[in-house]
C-alpha positions as CSV (number, residue, x, y, z in Angstrom):
1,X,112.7,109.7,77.6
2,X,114.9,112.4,77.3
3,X,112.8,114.4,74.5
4,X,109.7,114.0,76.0
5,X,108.6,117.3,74.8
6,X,112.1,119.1,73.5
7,X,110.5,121.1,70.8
8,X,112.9,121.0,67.9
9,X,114.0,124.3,65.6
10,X,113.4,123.9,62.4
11,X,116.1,124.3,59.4
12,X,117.3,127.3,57.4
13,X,117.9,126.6,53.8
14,X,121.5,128.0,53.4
15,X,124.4,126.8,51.8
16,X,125.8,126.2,55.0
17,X,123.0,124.8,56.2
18,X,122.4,122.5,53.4
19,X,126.2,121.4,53.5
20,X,125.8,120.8,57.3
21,X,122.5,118.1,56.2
22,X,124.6,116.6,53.5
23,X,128.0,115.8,56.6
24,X,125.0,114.4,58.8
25,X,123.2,112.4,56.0
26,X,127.1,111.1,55.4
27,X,127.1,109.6,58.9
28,X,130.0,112.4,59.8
29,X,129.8,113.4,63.2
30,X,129.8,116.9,64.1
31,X,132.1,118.3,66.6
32,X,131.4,121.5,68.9
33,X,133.9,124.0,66.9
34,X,132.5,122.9,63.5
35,X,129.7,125.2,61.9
36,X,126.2,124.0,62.7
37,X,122.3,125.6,62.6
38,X,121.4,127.6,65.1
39,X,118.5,125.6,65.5
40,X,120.5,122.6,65.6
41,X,122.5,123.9,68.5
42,X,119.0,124.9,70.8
43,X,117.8,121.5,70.0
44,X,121.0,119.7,71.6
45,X,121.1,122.1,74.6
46,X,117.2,121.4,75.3
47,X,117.5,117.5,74.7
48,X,121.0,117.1,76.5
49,X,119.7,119.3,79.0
50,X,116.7,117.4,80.3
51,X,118.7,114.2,80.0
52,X,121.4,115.5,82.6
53,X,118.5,117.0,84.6
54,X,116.8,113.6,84.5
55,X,120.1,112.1,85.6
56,X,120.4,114.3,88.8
57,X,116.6,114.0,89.5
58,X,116.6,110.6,89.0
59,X,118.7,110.1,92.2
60,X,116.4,111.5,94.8
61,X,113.6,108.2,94.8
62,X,116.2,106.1,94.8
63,X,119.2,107.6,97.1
64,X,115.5,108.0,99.5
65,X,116.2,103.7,100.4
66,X,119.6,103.8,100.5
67,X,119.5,103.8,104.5
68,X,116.2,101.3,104.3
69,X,118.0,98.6,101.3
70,X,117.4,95.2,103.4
71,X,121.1,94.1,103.5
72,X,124.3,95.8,103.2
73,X,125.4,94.5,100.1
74,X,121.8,95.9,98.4
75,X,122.7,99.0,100.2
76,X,126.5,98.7,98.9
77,X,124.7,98.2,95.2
78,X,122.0,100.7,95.2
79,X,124.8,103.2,96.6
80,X,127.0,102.9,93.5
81,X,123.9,102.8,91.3
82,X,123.0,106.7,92.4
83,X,127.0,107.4,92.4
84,X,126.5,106.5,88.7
85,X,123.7,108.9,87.7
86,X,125.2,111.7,89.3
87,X,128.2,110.2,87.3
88,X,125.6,110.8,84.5
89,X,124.5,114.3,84.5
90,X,128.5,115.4,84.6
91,X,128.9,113.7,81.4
92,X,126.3,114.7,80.0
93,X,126.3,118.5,81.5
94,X,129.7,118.6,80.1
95,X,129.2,117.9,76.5
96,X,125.8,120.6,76.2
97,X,128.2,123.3,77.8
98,X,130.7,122.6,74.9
99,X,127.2,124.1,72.9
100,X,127.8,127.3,74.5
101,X,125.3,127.1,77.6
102,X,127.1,126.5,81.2
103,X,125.9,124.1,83.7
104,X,124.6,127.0,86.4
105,X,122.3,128.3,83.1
106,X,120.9,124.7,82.3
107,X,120.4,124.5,86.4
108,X,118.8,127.6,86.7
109,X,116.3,126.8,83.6
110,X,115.3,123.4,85.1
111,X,114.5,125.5,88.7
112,X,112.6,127.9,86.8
113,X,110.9,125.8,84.7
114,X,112.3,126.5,81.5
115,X,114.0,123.1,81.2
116,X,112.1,119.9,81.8
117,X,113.4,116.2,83.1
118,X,111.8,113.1,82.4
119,X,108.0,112.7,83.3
120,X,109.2,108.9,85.2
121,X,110.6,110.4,88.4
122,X,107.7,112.2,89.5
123,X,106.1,109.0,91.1
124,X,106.6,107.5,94.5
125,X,109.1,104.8,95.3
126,X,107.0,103.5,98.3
127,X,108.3,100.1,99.0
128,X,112.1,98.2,98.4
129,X,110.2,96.6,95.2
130,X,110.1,100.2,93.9
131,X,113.6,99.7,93.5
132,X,113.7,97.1,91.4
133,X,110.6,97.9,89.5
134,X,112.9,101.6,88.8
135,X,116.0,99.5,87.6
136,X,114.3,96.7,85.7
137,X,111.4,99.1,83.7
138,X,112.6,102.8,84.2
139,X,116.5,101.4,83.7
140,X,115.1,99.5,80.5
141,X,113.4,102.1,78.8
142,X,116.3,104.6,79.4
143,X,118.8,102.2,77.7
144,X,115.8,101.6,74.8
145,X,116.5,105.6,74.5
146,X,119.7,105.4,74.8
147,X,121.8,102.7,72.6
148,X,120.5,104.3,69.2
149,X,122.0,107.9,71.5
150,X,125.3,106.2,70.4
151,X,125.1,107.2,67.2
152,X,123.4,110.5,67.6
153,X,125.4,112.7,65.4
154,X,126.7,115.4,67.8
155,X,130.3,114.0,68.8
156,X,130.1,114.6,72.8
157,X,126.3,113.0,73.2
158,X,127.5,110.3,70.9
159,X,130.9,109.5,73.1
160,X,129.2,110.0,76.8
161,X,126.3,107.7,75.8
162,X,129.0,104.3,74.9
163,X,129.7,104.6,78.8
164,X,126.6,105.6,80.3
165,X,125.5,102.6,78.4
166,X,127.3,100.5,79.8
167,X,126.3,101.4,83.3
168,X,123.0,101.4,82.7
169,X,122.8,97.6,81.5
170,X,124.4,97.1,85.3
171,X,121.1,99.2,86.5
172,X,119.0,97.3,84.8
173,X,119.9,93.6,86.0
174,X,120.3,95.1,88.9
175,X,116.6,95.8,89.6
176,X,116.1,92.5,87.8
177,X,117.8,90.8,90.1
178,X,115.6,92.4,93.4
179,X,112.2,91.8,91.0
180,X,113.6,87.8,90.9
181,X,114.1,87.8,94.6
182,X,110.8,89.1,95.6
183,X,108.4,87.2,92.6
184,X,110.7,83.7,94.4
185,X,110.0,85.3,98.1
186,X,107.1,84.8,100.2
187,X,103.5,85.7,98.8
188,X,103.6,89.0,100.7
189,X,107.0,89.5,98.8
190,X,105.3,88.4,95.3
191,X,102.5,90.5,96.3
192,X,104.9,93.8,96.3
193,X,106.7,92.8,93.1
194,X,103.4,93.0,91.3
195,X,101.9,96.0,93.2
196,X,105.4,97.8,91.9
197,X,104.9,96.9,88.6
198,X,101.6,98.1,88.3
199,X,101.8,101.1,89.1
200,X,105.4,101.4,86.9
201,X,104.1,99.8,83.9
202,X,102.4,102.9,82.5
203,X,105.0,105.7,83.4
204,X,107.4,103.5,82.0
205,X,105.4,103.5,78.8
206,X,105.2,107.1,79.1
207,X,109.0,107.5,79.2
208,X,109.2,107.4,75.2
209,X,107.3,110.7,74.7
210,X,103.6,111.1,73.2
211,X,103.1,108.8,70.4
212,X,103.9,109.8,66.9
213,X,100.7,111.4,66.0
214,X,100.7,113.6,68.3
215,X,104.8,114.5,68.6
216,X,105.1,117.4,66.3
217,X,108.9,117.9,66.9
218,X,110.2,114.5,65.8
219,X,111.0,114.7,62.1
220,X,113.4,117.6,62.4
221,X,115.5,115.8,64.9
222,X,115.9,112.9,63.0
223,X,116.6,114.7,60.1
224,X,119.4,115.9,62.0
225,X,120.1,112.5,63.6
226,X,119.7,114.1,67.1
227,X,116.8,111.4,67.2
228,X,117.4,108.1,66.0
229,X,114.1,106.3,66.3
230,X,110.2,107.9,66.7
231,X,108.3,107.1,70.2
232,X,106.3,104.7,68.9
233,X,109.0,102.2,67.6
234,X,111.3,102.4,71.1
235,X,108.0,102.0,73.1
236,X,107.0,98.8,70.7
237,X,110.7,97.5,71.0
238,X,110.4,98.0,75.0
239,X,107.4,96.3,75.2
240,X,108.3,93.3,73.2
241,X,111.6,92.8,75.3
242,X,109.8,93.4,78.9
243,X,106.7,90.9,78.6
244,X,108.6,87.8,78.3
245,X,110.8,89.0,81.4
246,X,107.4,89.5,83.2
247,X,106.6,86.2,82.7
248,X,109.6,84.8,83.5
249,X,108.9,86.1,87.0
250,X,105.4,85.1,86.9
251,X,104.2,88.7,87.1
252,X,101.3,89.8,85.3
253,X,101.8,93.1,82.9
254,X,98.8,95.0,84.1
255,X,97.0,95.7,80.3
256,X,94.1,93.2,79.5
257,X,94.2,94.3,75.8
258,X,98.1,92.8,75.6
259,X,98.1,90.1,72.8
260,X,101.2,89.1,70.5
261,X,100.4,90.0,67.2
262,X,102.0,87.2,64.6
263,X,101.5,89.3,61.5
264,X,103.9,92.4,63.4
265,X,106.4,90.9,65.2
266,X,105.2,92.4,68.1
267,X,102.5,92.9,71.0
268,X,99.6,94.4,70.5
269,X,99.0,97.1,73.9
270,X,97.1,99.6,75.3
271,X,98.7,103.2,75.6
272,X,98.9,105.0,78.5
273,X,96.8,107.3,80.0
274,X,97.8,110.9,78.1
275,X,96.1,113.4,79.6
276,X,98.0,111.9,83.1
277,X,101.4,112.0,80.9
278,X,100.5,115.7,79.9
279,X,99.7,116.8,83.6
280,X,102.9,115.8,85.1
281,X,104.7,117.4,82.2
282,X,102.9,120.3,83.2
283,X,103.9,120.0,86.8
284,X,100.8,118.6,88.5
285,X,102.4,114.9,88.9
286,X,102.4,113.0,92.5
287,X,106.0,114.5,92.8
288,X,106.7,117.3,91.0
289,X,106.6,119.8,94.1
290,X,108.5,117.4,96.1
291,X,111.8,116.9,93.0
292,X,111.9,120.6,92.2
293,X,112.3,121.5,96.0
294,X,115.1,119.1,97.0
295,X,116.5,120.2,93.7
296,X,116.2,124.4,94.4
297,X,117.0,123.5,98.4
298,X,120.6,121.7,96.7
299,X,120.9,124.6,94.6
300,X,120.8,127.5,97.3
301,X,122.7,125.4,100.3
302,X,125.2,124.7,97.8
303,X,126.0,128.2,96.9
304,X,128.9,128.8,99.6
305,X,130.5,125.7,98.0
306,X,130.1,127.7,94.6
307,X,131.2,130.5,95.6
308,X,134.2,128.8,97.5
309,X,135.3,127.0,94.3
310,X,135.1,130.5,92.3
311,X,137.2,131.9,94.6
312,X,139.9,129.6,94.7
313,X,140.0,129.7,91.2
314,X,140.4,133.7,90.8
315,X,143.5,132.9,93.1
316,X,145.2,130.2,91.6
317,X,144.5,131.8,88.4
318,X,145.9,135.4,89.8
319,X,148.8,133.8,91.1
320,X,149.3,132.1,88.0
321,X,149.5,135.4,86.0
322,X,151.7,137.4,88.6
323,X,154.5,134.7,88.0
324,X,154.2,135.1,84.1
């Protein structure tokens, strides 16, 4: 999910460099004042990057039904939920600036279009089962990304992932829990649960970047341990975890080809649809327009806040240094 498409540098072969390989092949972790590949440092800042990014766009389908959530305590729930991933992106924006690269710059790039967030968020949440379909599938993957994140071997990721962990399972059983309700609800209800899971199934699938074959920047990053498992095994592992819950609820996965394979392990499924993934990379997804305008309309109503923070700050601090 959140190196989709993060092109990784490549190594140099210097004495540093191969001393940095030998502290990461140790299991060491690396901390932001020690020495470290130039490459290696543009890797983190593109990866945590579009993670953070991902965090903060990931709020706008869902804070959409905070007003619409049936009851007050789903409203009270789903509230807390988008508290969190804004909770999120500040973690993870703070450890990518301790790379070098401030949280306006990684803004700016996203704006622009030099930085990316994950491909999920540009669909529609049209109906309350959205919401649960988003915390039981998009919620799953992201902690299928994100538990093996714990032992990425840049220090701050490492460290912000334990927590956002954590929260995340919350999300998850969260949209569980709605997915239960509605499958148990009236056919109408049922009906909704399955229409959101159809149309979520493949995104979600999606979520884990292009599979191996065709993802040229993976071995680099887990050389580095930046990347702790390829596309292709978190998407298998996500799929073998999900079924059974589908069934569970008496929903149907929406893939004729699914079969469990006894000789794997594992389920047997079709991929998604790549040429869709690779469109709303490109910015030609149901959404895209929609996300990166709330996003630059944030970014330029906020400025007098900005500027208003700034400016406090040059006081406090000029005050500061008149009394010294």
């Amino acid at each position: 999910m959140y190196a989709q498409m993060v092109k990784s540098e490549t190594a140099d072969d210097s004495a540093e460099a191969v001393a940095f390989q030998a502290r990461i092949d140790a299991g060491e972790k690396i901390e932001p004042k020690d020495w470290m590949p130039a490459g290696y440092r543009k890797t983190l800042i593109r990866q945590i990057g579009q993670h953070a990014h991902s965090e903060i766009v990931g709020q706008l389908p869902e804070g959409n039904w905070i007003t619409r959530a049936p009851t007050l305590e789903r409203k009270a729930i789903l509230l807390a939920k988008v508290q969190d991933e804004a909770g999120h992106g500040l973690y993870l924006y703070c450890a990518a600036e301790t790379l070098g690269v401030t949280r306006d710059e990684m803004t700016e790039m996203l704006l622009d279009g030099r930085m990316k967030y994950s491909s999920i968020f540009n669909y529609p949440t049209l109906t309350w089962a959205d919401m649960g379909a988003v915390g039981w599938l998009v919620d799953g993957a992201a902690i299928m990304n994100q538990v093996p994140l714990q032992r990425t071997s840049f220090g701050p990721y490492s460290r912000a992932m334990i927590r956002v962990c954590k929260e995340e399972s919350f999300h998850q059983r969260q949209g569980y829990d709605i997915m239960m309700k509605m499958a148990q609800g009236t056919p109408e209800q049922k009906a909704m649960a399955q229409n959101a899971l159809n149309r979520f199934w493949y995104p979600s699938l999606m979520m884990f970047g292009p599979s191996d074959k065709d993802s040229v920047h993976s071995a680099q990053s887990m050389a580095w341990k930046i990347k702790m498992n390829t596309n292709d095994e978190l998407r298998q592992k996500f799929v073998d975890q999900t079924v059974p819950q589908a069934e569970y609820l008496g929903l149907t996965v929406p893939d004729e080809t699914l079969t469990w394979n006894e000789e794997k392990g594992g389920y047997d499924f079709a991929e998604p649809d790549w040429d869709e993934f690779f469109e709303v990379i490109k910015g030609n997804g149901p959404c895209n327009t929609e996300r990166l305008a709330a996003r630059n309309k944030a970014w330029d109503e906020g400025k007098w806040v900005r500027d208003g923070l700034l400016a406090h700050a040059e006081k406090r601090n000029a005050r500061k240094v008149a009394a010294e």
